[in-house]
C-alpha positions in Angstrom: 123.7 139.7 28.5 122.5 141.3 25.4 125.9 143.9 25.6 127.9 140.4 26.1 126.4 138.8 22.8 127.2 141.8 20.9 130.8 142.1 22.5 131.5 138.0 21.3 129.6 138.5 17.9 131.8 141.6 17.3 135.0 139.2 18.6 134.4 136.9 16.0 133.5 139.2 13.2 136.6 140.8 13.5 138.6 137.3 14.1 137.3 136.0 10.6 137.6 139.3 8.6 141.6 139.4 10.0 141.7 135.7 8.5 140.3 136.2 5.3 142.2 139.5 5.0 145.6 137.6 5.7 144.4 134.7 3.2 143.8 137.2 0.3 147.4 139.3 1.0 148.8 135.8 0.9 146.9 134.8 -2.3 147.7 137.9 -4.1 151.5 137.9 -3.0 151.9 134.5 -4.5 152.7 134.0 -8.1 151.9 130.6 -9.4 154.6 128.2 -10.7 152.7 127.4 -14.0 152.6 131.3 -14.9 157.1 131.7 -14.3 158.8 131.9 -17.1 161.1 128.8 -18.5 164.8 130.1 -18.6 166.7 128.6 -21.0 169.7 127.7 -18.7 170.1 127.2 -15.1 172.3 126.1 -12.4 172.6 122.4 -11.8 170.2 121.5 -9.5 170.6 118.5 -6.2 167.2 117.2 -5.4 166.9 115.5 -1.5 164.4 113.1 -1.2 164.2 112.1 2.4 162.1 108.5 2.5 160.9 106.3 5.0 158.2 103.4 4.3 156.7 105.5 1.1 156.5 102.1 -1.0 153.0 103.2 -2.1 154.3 106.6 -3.7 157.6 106.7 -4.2 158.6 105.8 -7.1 156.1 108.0 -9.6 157.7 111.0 -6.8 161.3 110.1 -7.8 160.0 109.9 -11.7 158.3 112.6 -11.6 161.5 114.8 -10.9 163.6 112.3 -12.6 161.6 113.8 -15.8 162.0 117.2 -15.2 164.1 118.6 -17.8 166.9 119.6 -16.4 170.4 119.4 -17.5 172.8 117.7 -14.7 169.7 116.9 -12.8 170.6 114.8 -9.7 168.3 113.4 -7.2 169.6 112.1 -4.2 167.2 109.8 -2.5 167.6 108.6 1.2 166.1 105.6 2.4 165.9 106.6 6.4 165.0 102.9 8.0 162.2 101.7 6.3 160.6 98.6 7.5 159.1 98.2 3.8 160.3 97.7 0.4 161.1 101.5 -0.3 164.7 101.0 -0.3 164.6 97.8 -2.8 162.3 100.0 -4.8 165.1 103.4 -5.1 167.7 101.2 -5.5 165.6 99.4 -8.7 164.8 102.6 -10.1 169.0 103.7 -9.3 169.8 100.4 -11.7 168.7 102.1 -14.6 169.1 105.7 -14.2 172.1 107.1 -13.1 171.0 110.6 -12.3 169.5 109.0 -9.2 171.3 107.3 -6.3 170.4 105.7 -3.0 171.5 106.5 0.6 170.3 103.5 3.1 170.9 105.0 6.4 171.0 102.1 9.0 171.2 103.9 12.4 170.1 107.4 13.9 172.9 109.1 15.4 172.0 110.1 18.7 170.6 114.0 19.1 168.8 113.7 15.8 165.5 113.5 14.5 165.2 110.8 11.5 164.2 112.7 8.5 166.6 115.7 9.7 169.7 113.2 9.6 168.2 112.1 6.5 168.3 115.7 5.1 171.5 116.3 6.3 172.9 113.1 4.8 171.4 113.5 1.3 172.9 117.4 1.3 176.0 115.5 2.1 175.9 113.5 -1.6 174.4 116.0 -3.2 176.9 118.5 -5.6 173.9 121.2 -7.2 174.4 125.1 -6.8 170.8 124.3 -5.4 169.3 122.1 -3.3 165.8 120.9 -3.5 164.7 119.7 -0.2 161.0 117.5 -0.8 159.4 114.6 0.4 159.1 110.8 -0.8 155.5 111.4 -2.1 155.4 114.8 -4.1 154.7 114.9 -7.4 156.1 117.4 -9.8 154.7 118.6 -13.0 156.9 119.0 -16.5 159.1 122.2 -15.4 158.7 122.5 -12.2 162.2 123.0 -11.4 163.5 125.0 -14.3 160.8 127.6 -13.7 161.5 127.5 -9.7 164.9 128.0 -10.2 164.7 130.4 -13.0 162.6 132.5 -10.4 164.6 132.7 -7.4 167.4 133.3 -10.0 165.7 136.3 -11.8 165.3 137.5 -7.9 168.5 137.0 -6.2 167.0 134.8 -3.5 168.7 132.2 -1.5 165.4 130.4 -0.6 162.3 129.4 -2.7 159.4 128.0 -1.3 156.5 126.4 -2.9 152.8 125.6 -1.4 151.9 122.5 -2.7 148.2 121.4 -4.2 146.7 118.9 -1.7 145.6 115.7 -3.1 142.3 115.4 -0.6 139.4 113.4 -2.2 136.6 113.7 0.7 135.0 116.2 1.3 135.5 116.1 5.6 139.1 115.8 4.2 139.3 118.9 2.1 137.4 121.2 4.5 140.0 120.1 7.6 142.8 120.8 5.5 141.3 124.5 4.0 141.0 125.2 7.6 144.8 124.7 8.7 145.7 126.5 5.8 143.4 129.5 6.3 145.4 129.8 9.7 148.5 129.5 8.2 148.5 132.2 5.9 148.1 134.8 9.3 151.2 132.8 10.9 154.0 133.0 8.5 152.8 136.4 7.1 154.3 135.5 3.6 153.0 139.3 1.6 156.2 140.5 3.7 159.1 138.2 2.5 159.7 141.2 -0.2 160.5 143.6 2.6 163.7 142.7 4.6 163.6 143.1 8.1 159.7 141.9 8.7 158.3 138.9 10.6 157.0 137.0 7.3 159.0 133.7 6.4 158.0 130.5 5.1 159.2 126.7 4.4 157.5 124.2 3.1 158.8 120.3 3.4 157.5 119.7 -0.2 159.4 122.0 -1.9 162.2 123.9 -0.2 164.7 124.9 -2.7 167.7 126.4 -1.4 171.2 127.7 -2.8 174.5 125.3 -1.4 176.3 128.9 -0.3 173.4 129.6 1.5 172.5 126.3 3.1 175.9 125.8 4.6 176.3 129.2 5.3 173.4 128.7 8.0 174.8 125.8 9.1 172.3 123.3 7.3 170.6 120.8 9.0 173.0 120.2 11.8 171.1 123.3 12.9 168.0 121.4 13.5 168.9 118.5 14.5 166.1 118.5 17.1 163.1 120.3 14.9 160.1 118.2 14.3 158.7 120.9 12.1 162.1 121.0 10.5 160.7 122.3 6.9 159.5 125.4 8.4 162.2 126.1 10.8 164.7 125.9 7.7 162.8 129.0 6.4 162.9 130.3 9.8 166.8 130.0 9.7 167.2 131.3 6.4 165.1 134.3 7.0 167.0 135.2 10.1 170.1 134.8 9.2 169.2 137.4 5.7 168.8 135.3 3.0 165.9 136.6 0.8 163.1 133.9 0.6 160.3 134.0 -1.9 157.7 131.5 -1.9 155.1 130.9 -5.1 151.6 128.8 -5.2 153.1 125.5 -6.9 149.4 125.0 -8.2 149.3 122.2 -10.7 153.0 121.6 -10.8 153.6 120.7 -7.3 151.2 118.4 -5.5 151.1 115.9 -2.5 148.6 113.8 -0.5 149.1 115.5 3.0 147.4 112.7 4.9 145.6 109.6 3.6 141.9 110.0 4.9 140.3 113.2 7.5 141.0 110.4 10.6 145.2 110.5 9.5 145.0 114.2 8.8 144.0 114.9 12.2 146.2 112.3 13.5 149.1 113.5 11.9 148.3 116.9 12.8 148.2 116.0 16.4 151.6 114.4 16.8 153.4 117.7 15.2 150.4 120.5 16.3 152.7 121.3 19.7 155.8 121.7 17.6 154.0 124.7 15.9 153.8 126.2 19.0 157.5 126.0 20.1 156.4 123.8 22.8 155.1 126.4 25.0 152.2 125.6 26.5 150.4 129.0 26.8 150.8 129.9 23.8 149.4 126.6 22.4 146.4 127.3 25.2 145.6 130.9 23.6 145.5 129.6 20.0 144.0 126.5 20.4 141.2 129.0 22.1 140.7 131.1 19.8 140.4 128.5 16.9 138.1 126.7 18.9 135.8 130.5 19.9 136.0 131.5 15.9 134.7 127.9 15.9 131.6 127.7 17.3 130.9 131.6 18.3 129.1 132.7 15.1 127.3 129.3 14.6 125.8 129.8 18.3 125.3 133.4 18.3 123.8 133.0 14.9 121.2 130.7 15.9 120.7 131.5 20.0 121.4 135.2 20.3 118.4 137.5 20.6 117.4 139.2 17.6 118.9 142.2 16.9 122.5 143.2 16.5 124.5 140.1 18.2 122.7 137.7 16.1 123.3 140.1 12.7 126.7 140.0 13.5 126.9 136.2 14.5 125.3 135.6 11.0 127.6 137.7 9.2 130.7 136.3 11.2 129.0 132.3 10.0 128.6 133.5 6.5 132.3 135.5 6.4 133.8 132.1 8.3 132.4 129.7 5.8 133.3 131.6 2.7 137.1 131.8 3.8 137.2 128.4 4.2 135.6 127.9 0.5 138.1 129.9 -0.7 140.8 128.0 0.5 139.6 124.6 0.2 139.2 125.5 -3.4 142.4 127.0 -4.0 145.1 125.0 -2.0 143.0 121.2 -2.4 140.7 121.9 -5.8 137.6 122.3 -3.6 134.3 123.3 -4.6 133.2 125.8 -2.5 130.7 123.1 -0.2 133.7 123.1 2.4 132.6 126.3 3.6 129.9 124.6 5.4 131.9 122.6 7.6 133.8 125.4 8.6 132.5 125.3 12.5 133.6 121.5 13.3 136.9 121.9 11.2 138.3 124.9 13.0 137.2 124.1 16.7 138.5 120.8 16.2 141.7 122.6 14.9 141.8 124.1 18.5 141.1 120.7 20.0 144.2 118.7 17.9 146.4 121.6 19.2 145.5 120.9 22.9 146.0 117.2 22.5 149.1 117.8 20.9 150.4 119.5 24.0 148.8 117.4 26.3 149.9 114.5 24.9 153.6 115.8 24.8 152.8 117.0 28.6 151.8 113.4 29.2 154.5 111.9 28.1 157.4 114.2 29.2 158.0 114.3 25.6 157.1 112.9 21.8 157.7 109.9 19.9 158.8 110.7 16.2 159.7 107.9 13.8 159.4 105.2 17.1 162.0 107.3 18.6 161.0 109.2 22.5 162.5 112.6 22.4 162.3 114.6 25.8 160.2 117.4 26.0 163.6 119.3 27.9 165.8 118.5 24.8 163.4 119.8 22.5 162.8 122.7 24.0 166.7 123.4 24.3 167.1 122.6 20.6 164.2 124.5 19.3 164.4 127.5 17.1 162.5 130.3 17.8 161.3 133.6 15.9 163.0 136.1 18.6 166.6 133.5 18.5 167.9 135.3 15.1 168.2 138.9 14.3 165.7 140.2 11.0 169.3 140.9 9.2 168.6 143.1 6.0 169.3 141.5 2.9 170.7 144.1 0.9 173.9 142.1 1.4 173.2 139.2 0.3 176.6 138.4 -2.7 173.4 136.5 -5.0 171.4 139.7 -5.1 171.0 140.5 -9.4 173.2 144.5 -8.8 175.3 142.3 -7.0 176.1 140.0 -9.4 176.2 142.2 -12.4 178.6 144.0 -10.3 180.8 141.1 -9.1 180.7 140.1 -13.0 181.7 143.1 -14.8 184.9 143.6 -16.0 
């Protein structure tokens, strides 16, 4: 029993250490937004604002980019359905400024999710070099854009991502969303996007920003018609398909309420949790088990192992587990460290979202997104996966800075 303790506490040691190692590569391969330079001139720039019932927030989101200082600025906002006032509000805010205008979709065109159409559609108005794909309640900080852009400029990529600063006031809050992101860092693998060829990507649904040649090279939106976690997947495509993707920490300069209150975070988490995992239920079965063992393994070896080396390393596992999730609370929500001590509810109930994500879906036969039922067969058919694409190089890439010197010589 004693070799069995030892064997778990040693599990979960090295579980957390491979977290917090893939949290600080992530942290230190990020630059922050705040820090980027401001170019004096960039491209003209199409900002998508896919919207549906955000009365609450959406108009200090559309000002907030509507005052980003940017020369042939356009924002195209698209109400998708809303059973509030979100549509009377754009179209208020349209009156007055003509850099902004309002697309009211009515209907969803079968084989499509709502805020994918709504994406699609809003690409459709839009005329920038790039495209800024965000959400109805993200609020951008003076420059913003001009120092995003003047990045993935400077860089040659085709896709910039940006990790938004989560607006969580509770604590409970804070500490659940710290402990997604801590995970998240390990998934997506970001310290890699540098190197062509590896299985780091990234896409954020607050701040995707996206050149037109490359967008439509990809085949846009059309191409994910059916993806519930379409912000990602649209870094998934891009990376595939070669396009070099960077993504910075927005920091101050990009932030967003993910979830109003811990009850709606985990709700919300649980409707798109088996999306994550491509919809394959042993692979949401393994993770969901392993959150849920990093969990509650070093709090319970910790405090019931013998003494002696399995409860040494179940206390060093606890105390390694809670300062990740410090960490991260403090960085990616404005934290203050006292997170870390809810890091053994938090994480197994990460595990326990994910399995009634699945289950629910299982349940069903499918999910309902938007008041829409989408089968669990279609999804599955119209889901993008890592292995679908080849890595492609992108030493290629016509955007690349030799390139363009070279295309622009005389």
């Amino acid at each position: 029993m004693s070799a069995l303790a030892v064997a778990l506490a040693a599990l979960a040691l090295a579980g957390w250490a491979r977290v917090a190692w893939s949290g600080l590569r992530s942290d230190r391969a990020l630059a922050r937004l705040e820090d980027l330079p401001l170019p004096r001139e960039v491209p003209r720039v199409s900002v998508v604002v896919p919207c549906r019932d955000e009365a609450p927030h959406v108009e200090r989101a559309v000002r907030s980019l509507l005052a980003q200082d940017l020369p042939g600025l356009e924002v195209v906002a698209v109400d998708d359905r809303s059973g509030d006032a979100t549509g009377a509000i754009l179209d208020r805010v349209a009156a007055a400024e003509p850099r902004l205008s309002v697309v009211h979709v009515r209907e969803l065109p079968a084989g499509w999710l709502g805020k994918n159409h709504a994406c699609a559609a809003g690409a459709r108005r839009a005329r920038g070099e790039w495209l800024l794909f965000t959400d109805g309640d993200v609020v951008f900080g003076p420059g913003a854009l001009r120092r995003a852009v003047g990045h993935a400029e400077a860089l040659g990529l085709g896709h910039l991502a940006a990790a938004p600063r989560f607006v969580a006031p509770g604590t409970l809050e804070r500490a659940f969303v710290a402990a997604f992101a801590a995970f998240a860092a390990g998934a997506f693998r970001v310290w890699e996007l540098p190197r062509a060829g590896t299985r780091g990507f990234a896409g954020v649904g607050a701040f995707n920003l996206v050149r037109r040649d490359a967008y439509d090279a990809v085949g846009g939106h059309a191409r994910l018609r059916l993806e519930v976690v379409d912000d990602v997947k649209l870094g998934l495509l891009l990376r595939r398909s070669g396009v070099p993707q960077g993504l910075v920490n927005g920091g101050a300069l990009v932030s967003v309420r993910w979830q109003h209150g811990f009850v709606r975070s985990v709700l919300g988490l649980v409707k798109n949790a088996f999306a994550g995992a491509e919809y394959r239920v042993a692979r949401a079965l393994g993770v969901a088990l392993w959150a849920m063992f990093l969990g509650a393994a070093p709090l319970a070896l910790a405090l019931a192992a013998p003494a002696g080396l399995a409860r040494a390393l179940g206390a060093l596992a606890l105390a390694l587990s809670a300062a990740v999730l410090g960490v991260t609370a403090r960085r990616v929500a404005g934290g203050g460290g006292a997170e870390g001590l809810l890091m053994p509810p938090c994480t197994v109930l990460l595990g326990a979202v994910l399995l009634a994500s699945a289950a629910a879906a299982a349940w069903r036969g499918g999910v309902v997104w938007r008041g829409t039922f989408y089968p669990l067969a279609a999804l599955r058919q119209g889901c993008l996966r890592r292995a679908d694409l080849p890595a492609a190089g992108a030493a290629g890439w016509p955007h690349a800075p030799a390139e363009r010197a070279r295309r622009s010589a005389p």
